[in-house]
N, C-alpha and C positions, 0 to 999 in steps of 0.2 A: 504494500500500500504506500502510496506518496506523500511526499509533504505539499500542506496545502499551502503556498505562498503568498505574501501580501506585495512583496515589491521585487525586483530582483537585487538587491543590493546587499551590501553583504550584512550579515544578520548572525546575531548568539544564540550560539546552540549549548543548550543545557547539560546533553548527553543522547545518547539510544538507548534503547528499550532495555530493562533491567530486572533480573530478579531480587524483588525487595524479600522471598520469606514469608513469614507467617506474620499477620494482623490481627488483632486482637481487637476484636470493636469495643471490647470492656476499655482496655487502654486506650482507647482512639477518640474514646466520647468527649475530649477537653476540644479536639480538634474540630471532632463531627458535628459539635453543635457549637458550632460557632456566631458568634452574631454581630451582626451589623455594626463598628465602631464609630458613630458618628465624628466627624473628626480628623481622621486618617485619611493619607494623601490618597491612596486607591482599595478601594473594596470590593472584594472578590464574594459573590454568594455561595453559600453553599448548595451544590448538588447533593438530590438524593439524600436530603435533610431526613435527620432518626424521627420517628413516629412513636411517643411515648416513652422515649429511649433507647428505641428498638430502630432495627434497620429496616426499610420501607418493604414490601413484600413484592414479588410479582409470579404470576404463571410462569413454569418452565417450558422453554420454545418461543416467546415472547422476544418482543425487544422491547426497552424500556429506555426511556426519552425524559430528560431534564435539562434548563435549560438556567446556562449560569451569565452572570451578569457581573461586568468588571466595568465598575465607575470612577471617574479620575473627578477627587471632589476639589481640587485645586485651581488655581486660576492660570495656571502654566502647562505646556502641552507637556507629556511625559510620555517617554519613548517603552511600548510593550514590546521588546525584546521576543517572547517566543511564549506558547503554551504547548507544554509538553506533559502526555500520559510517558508517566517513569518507569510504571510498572502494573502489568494485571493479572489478578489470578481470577479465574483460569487465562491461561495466555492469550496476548489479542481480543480480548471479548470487548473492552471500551473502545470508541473511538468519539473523535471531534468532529465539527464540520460548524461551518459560517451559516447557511442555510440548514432551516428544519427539517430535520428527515421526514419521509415520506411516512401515512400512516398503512396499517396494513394493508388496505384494497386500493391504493393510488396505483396508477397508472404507470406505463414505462418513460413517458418522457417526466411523469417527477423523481421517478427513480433516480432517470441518470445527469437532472439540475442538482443534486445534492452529492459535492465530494467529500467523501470519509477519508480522516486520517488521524494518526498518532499524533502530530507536531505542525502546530500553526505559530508562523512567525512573522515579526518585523511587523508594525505600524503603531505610528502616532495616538496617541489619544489625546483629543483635545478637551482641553478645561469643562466639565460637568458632561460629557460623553460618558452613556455608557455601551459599551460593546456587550452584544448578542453572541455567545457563542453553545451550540449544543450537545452536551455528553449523550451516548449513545451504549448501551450496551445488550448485548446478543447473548441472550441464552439457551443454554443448550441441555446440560442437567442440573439438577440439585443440588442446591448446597448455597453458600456463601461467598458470592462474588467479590472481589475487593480490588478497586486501582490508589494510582497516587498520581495526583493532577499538578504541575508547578504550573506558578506562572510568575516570568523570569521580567520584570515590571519597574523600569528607573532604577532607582537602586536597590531593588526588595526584590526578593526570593518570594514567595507565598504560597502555602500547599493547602491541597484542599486533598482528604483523605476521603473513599466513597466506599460505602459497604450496601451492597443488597442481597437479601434472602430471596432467593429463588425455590418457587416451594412446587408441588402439583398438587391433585386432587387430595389425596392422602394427608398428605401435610398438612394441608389447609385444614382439613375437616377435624382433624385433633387440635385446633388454635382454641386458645380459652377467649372465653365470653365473660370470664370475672377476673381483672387481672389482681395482680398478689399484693396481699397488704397482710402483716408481719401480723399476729393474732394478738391482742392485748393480753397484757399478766392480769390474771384475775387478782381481785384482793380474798386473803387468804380465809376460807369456811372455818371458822375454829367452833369444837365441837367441845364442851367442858362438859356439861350434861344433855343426856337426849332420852327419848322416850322409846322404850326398843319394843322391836319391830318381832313379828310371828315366824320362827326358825321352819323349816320347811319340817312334816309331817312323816314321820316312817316310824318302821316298828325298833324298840326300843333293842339296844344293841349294846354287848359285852363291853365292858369297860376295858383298855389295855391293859398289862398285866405292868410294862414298863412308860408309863405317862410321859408325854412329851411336856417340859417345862414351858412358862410365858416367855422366858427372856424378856422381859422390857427394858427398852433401852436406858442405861444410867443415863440420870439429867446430867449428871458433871461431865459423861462422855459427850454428850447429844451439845450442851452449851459449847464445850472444847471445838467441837468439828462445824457447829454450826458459826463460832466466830474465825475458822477459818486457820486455825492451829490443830498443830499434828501430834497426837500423843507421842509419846516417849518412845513405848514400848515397840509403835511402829516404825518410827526414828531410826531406832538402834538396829532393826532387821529379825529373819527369823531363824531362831535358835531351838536347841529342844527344851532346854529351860522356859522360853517363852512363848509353847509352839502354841498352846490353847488363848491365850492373851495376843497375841498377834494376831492370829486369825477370826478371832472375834472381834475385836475392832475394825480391821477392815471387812468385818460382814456388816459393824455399825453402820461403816460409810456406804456401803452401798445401800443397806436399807432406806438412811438419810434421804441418798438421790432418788430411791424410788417414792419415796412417799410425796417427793416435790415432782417430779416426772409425773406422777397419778395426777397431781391437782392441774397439770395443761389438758386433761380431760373432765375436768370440772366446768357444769354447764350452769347458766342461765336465763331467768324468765323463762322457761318452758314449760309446757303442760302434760300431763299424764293424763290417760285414757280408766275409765270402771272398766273389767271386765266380770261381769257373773256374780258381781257382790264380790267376790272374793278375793280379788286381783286391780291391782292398777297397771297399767304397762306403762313401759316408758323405751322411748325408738333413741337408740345409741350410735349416730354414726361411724359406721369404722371397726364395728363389732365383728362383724362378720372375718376382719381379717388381726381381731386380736388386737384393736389398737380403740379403748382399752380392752385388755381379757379378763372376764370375767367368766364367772361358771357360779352351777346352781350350788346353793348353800354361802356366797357370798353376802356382802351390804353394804348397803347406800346410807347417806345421810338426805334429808332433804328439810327445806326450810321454806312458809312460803316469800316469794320476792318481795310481797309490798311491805312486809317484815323484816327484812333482810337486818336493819337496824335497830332493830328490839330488839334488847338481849330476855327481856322475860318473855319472847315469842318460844314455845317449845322448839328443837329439833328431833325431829323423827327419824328410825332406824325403817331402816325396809330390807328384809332379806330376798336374794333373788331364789325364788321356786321354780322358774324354766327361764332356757335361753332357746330365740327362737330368730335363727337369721339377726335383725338389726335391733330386737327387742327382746326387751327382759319383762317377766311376770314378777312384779314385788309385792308382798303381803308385809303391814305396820299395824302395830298397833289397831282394835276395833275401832278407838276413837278416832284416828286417822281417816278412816274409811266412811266412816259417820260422816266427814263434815266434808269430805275432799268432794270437789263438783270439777266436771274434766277443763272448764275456764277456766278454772287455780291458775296461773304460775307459780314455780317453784324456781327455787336456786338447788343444785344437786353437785353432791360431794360424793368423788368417788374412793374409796379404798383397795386395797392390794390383800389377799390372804396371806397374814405371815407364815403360814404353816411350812411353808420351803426354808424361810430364811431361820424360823427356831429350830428345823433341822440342823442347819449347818451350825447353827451355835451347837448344838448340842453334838455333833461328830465331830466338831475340833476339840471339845474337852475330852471325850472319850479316846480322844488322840494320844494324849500326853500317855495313856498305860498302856502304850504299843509297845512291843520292844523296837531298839532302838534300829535296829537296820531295818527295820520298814519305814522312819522315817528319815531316817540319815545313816545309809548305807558303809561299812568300813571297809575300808580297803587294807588294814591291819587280818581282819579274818578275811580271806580269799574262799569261798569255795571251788569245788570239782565237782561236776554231777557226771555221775554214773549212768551211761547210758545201754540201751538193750537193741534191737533189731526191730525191724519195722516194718507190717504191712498193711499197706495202706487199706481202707472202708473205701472212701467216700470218690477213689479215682487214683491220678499219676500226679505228683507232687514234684516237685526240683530242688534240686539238692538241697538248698535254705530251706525252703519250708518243712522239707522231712528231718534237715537237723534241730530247725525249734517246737516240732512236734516230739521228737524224743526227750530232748531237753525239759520241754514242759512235764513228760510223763516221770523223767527220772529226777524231778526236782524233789526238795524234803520240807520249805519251807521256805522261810525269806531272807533273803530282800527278794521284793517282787522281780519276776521275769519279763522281762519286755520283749514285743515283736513289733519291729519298728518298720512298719509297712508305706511306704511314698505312692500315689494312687495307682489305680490297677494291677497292683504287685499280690494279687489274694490273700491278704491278710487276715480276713472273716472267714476263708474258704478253710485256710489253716488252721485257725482258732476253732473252726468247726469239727473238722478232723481229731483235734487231740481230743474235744468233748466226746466226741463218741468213740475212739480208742478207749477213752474212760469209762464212758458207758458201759462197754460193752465186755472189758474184759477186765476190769477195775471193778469189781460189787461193791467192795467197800466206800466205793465214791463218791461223797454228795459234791454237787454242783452248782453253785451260784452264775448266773451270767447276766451284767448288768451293762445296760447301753444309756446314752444321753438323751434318748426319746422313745415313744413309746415305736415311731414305725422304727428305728433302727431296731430295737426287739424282738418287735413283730418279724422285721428280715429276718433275726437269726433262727427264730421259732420256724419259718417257712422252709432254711434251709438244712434245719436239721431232720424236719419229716420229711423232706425230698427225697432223703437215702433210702434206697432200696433195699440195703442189706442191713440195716436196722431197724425192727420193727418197738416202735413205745407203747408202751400202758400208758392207757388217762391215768392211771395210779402212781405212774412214776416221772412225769415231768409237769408241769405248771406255771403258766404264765400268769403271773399277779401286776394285777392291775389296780390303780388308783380308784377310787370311790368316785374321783369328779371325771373320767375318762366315761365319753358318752358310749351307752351300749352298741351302737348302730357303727361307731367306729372302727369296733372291730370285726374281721373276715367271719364269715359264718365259721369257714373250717377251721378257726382256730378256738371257737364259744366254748366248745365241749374242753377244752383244758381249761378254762378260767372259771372261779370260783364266782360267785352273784346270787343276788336273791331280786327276784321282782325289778330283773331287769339293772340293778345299779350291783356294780363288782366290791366286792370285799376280799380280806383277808382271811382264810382260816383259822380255825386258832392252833395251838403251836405242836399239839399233840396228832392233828392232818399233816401241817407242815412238815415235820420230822420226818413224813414217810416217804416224800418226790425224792427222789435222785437229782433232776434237775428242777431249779425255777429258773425262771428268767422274769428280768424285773426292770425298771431304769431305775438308775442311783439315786431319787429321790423317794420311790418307792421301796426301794428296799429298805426303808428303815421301819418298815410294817413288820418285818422280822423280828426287829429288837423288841419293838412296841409286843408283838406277841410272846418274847421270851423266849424267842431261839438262841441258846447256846452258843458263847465264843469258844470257835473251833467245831462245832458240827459239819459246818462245810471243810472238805479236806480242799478243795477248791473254786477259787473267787474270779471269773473270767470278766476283767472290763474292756468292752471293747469302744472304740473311738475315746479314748482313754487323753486322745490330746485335747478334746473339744469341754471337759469338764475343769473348773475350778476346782483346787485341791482340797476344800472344805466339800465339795460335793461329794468327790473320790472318796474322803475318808467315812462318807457314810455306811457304807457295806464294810467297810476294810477297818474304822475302829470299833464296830461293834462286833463283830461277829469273826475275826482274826484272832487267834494265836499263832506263835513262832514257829508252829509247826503246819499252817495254811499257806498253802500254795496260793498266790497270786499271779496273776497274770496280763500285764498291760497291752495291748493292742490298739495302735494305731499312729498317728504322724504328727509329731509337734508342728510340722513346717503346712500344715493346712487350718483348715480354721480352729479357733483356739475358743476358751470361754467366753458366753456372752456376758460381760462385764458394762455396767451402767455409767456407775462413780469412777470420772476419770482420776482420783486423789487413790481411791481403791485399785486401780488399776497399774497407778504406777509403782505405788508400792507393794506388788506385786498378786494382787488378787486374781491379775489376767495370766499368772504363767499354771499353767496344770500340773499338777502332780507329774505327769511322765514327762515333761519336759525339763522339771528342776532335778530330776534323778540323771537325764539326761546331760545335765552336764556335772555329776558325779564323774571322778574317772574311770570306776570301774563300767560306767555303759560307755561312757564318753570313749574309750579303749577298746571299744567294739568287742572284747569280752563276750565269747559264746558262751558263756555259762551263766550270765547276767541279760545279756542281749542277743536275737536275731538280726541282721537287717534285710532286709526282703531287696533283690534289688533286679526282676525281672516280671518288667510291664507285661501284660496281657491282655491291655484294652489299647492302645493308641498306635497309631503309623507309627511307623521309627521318626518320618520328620514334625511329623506333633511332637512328640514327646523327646524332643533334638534342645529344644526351649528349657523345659523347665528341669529337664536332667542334668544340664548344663547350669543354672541358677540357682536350683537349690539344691540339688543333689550331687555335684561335685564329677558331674558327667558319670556316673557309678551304674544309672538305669539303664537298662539291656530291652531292645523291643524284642517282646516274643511271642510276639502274634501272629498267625499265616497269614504271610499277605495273601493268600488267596479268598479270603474271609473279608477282605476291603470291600465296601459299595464301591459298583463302579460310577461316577457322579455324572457323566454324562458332558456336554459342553462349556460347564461351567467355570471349569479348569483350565486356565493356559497352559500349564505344564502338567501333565495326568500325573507323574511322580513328584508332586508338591502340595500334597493336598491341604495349604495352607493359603486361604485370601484374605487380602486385606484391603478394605474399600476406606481411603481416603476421602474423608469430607469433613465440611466445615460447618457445623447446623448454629443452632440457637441453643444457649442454657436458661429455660422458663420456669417458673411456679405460677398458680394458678389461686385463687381465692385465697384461703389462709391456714392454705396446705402447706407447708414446710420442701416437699420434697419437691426435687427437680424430674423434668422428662426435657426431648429432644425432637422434637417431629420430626425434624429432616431426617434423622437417625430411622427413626421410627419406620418410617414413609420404606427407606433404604432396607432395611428389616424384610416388609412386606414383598417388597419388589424381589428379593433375595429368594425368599419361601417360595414366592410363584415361580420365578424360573429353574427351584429343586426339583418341586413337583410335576412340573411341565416334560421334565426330563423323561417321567415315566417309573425310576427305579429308585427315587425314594417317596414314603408315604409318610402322611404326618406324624405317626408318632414316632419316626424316624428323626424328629426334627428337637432338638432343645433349644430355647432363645433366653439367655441369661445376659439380668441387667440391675446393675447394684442399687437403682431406684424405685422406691414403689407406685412413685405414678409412671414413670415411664412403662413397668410391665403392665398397668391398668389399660395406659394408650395402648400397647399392643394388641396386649387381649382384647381389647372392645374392638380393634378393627379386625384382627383375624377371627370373631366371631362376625361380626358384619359380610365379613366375607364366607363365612360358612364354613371355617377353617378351626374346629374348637382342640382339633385331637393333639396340634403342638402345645408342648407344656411351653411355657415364660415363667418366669420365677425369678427368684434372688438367688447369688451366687452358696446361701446358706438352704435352701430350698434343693441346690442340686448336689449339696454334698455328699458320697459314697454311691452318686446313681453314673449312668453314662447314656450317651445317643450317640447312634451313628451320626450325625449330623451337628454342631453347634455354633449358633449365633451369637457371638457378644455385641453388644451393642453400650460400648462408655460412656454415653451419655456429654461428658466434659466436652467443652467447646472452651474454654477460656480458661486463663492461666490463673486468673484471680479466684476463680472457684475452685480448682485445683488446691491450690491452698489452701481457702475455708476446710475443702476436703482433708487434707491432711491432719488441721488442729482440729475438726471436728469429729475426725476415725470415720471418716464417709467414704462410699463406693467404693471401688475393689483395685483403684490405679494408684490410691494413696496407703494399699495395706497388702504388702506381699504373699499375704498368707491368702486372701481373699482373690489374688489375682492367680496363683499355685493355683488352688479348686477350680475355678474359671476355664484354665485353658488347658486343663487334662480330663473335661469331661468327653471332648471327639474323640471318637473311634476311627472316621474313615474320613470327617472334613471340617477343620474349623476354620470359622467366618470370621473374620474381626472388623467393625465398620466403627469408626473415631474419627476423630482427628489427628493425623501424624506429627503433629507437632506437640502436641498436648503429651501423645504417648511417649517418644520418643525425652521426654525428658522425666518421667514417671520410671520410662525402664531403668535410667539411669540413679533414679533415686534407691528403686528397689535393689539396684546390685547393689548400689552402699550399703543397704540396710541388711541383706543376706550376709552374714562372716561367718557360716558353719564351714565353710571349707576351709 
């Protein structure tokens, strides 16, 4: 393309067309909204001015037309030197011209009245002249347009910086209609006396034998941490002198942060509905996905609003009796119900069950009468286990895992055994293995197996009745399940092991217990054991599996009650994948986020690779070799071995430039948005890119939707997705959070970062957000592909993330 010329004389030129890199419209907006100086010797307008602080939008395929104006406010003619585009991304896409381009349907001779170019130079401007000239630019895909406009003007430089969002249908249709305004702090519900509320109704049930304490929190603790000072004891670090003192404090602080995290779901002026005389409901939004969680046997406060500033107005307790999608059934007090009419407003306070966190208080004191190498293993006593010959139940095993399955079987006691599994190395397949080794030729063997969630449990339960060549009595293994675990949750074919009356699960009591070989349980529910007075040391064996994902007060629930020095433990799973979910960042740092198996881990005796303390699994069986090229090399110290038959690859079809690379990555520039006074970000242009990705997998022929995972570390962005690939008729791909897809895999995965901008990135970082500012959330992310993974971001965004996370990896 030419330069469009004003005289032929000779004339400054700026430079030629140039790659400026990555723009950040966040940083740009000093520029982009520029205004008017009254005053100043020449004023240049702004093109493609931001719209609400946002960059203007337009259809993709479109060309879009603005029109800048450069004024000489002086009384002296001043010589315009040149206006040069410096730089655009996508390349070439702006251009100038003296005459208005033509509109879509015009004609060919206005076509070819109007010359486009890069660089218009040389002419006068005289005193209160202002010059016409028009930015032009051609779109072609998605994403975030950007140039850099000089204009080289008497003795001034002047840049005008231009950002457009180029969207399509898709895009468009996920744009919000409420834009984001930050939620106000409410002022705080304090509850000193209340009028309490109708406990939900059932048949009267065995008292524990081992009562769980109140723990309530010391006021001198609660005032210390609430003015924002750190006790001593957490100060100093943890020791076995102060193992139950330390960990109780930092269960303080996290409590702390919960109970103020709860009150951002504190509602007001709203109304509650009669139902049947019995019942008021009341609609919770966000329920449905646990934000807040509540469950039946919980309670509310409520108060009504036009009272709000009475202190002798009562407040009422409301227990909830059913959860039902976005609503809860509460029952208060009869006189509540007497007078409550469904035009009430109320103000509503929500609470948290502490029954998890008097847990943990209560397994770190039981802690301190451990013996000591379960909690701080010595490397003055070395063990040797003695091991016997091996053949395999459950299939063909490799070399590692048949030496941690012997291992496991000829261990005597503790310090616990770890099998340190990096993903799709079978690490549950293993741990599955010695169980039934044990099973089956070990009688004397009781079995504990405890997971971080009920479905990770549920997996293990699935995969140990899958064996063929083990057949179980209902009499001898048991899955216990929590009381608040809805019945309908679990498989039919698993009903018949779990213990229940009238539909809601329970505990046996201790003299049924004694008789399973195996339970299986999650670490918060195992402490139904103690509660019933099962015996320290009845289990000769304690299986935790995903053992990096639990907080070390959680760990020691199965492990200080119910261990002595002669109970086999057994840790399974990966410190370098996600780790505790931890609230209180003051609890976190002082160590409340590191799990049990990873502070043993860096003991020397695991840290030493020590087979008689440690496994390490180190051959994949879910990924490509060049998937798993990445994170074998990042966290793993290049150690993981692909052992998958490639003949087992999907084959993907066109999608691939290179059929032996089955890694893409789609470069773009979207928007980072919030929406009403939702907190969380999404990305449409991302989004939009998503969609377009699914259809031409599908199209292919030879992969089908539940072939597909779409993992995205925001909760609205997975909601934009889901609504549109339901809209499209597309429900069978899972979207989720990167904590959603942990321990699963798909032939297929899309990530989708979200991050557009540097500044958010950051937020990210200090705020523990999304999966590009926390390496362990990024590890899970991109070892869930088997045969293709997708990654669609911004390359500039990522590309300084990776480099963050190498610094932050030092296990090698």
């Amino acid at each position: 393309m030419s330069t469009a010329g004003w005289s032929d004389e000779e004339c400054s030129v700026i430079g030629e067309k140039a790659e400026i890199g990555f723009l950040d419209f966040e940083e740009e907006k000093s520029v982009c909204s520029y205004i008017d100086n009254e005053g100043a010797p020449i004023i240049v307008s702004v093109p493609f001015a931001f719209v609400d602080g946002k960059p203007q939008s337009v259809s993709v395929g479109d060309t879009a037309v603005d029109l800048i104006t450069i004024r000489n406010t002086t009384d002296e003619p001043v010589d315009l030197w040149s206006v040069h585009i410096f730089a655009s991304n996508p390349q070439d896409t702006f251009t100038l011209s003296l005459t208005e381009p033509p509109s879509a349907n015009s004609n060919a001779d206005e076509d070819q009245s109007c010359l486009e170019s890069f660089t218009l130079e040389d002419r006068v401007l005289q005193p209160g002249e202002n010059l016409k000239i028009w930015l032009s630019c051609k779109t072609k895909e998605m994403g975030m347009y950007s140039s850099v406009v000089y204009f080289d003007v008497g003795d001034e430089k002047i840049e005008r910086v231009v950002f457009l969002l180029v969207e399509d249908k898709i895009s468009k249709s996920l744009a919000s209609n409420r834009p984001y305004s930050r939620r106000k702090k409410k002022d705080k519900f304090v509850v000193d006396t209340f009028v309490a509320g109708s406990r939900p109704a059932g048949k009267p049930t065995r008292r524990y034998i081992n009562r769980l304490p109140k723990y309530d929190i010391p006021r001198d603790i609660r005032q210390l941490l609430e003015s924002n000072r750190v006790p001593q004891v957490v100060e100093e670090g943890l020791t076995k002198r102060t193992y139950a003192s330390f960990f109780k404090t930092l269960i303080i602080m996290e409590e702390i942060q919960l109970e103020e995290d709860m009150r951002t779901y504190d509602m007001e002026c709203i109304s509650m509905r009669k139902r049947a005389n019995q019942f008021v409901t009341l609609e919770v939004p966000g329920l449905a996905e646990r934000r807040p969680s509540l469950v039946h046997g919980d309670f509310i406060f409520v108060k009504l609003t036009s009272e709000r500033d009475n202190n002798t107005t009562p407040v009422y307790q409301g227990y909830i009796h059913r959860v039902e999608a976005d609503e809860i059934y509460l029952k208060f007090d009869p006189g509540f119900h007497f007078y409550h009419r469904d035009e009430n407003r109320y103000d509503v306070h929500f609470t948290y069950n502490r029954i998890n966190m008097r847990r943990l208080y209560q397994a770190a004191e039981a802690a301190e009468k451990l013996v000591t190498d379960f909690l701080f293993p010595s490397t003055s006593r070395k063990r040797h286990i003695k091991t016997t010959s091996l053949l395999p139940i459950s299939g063909t095993f490799n070399e590692e895992q048949i030496s941690s399955i012997k291992m496991i079987l000829g261990c005597k006691g503790a310090p616990p055994y770890m099998i340190h599994g990096p993903p799709g190395t079978g690490k549950t397949r293993t741990m599955v293995e010695a169980i039934l080794q044990l099973y089956k030729y070990h009688k004397n063997a009781r079995i504990l197996v405890c997971a971080p969630s009920n479905s990770a449990a549920d997996y293990i339960l699935e995969k140990l009745l899958a064996q063929q060549d083990v057949e179980f009595r209902e009499n001898e293994i048991f899955r216990l399940n929590a009381s608040a675990r809805p019945y309908e949750d679990v498989k039919p074919e698993f009903v018949r092991f779990c213990f229940f009356d009238e539909m809601v699960f329970k505990c046996p009591p201790v003299n049924a217990l004694i008789h399973y070989r195996i339970i299986i349980s999650t670490y918060m529910s195992a402490s139904l054991l103690y509660a019933e007075d099962v015996s320290h040391g009845h289990f000769s064996h304690i299986f935790l599996d995903e053992a990096g994902q639990a907080s070390e007060p959680e760990t020691m629930i199965p492990v200080s009650h119910l261990c002595t020095s002669d109970t086999v433990v057994v840790l399974a799973g990966d410190q370098l994948q996600l780790g505790p979910v931890i609230y209180s960042k003051k609890a976190d740092e002082y160590g409340l986020g590191v799990s049990y198996m990873e502070r043993l881990c860096e003991c020397e005796l695991y840290a030493s690779g020590d087979t008689n303390y440690v496994t390490r699994l180190i051959r994949n069986y879910r990924c490509h070799p060049v998937i798993l090229h990445l994170p074998s090399k990042l966290f793993y110290c290049g150690e993981l071995i692909a052992c998958r038959d490639s003949k087992s690859f999907m084959v993907i079809g066109d999608l691939l430039p290179n059929k032996d690379f089955p890694i893409i990555f789609y470069g773009i520039q979207g928007c980072d948005e919030r929406e009403g006074n939702n907190p969380s970000w999404f990305n449409r242009i991302e989004a939009s890119k998503v969609i377009e990705v699914v259809r031409r997998l599908i199209a292919g022929g030879n992969i089908k939707e539940e072939n597909i995972g779409i993992i995205t570390p925001y909760r609205q962005q997975v909601l934009k997705i889901k609504q549109t690939l339901e809209n499209l008729d597309m429900p069978e791909i899972k979207v989720g959070s990167v904590e959603q897809f942990q321990g699963q895999e798909k032939e297929v995965i899309i990530i989708s970062t979200v991050r557009s901008t540097i500044k958010h990135n950051e937020f990210d970082r200090v705020h523990c957000l999304g999966f590009l500012s926390n390496y362990r959330r990024f590890n899970v992310a991109i070892t869930r592909a088997i045969s293709l993974l997708v990654i669609i971001g911004n390359p500039h965004i990522i590309c300084k993330v990776l480099h963050l996370i190498q610094q932050a990896v030092t296990i090698c």
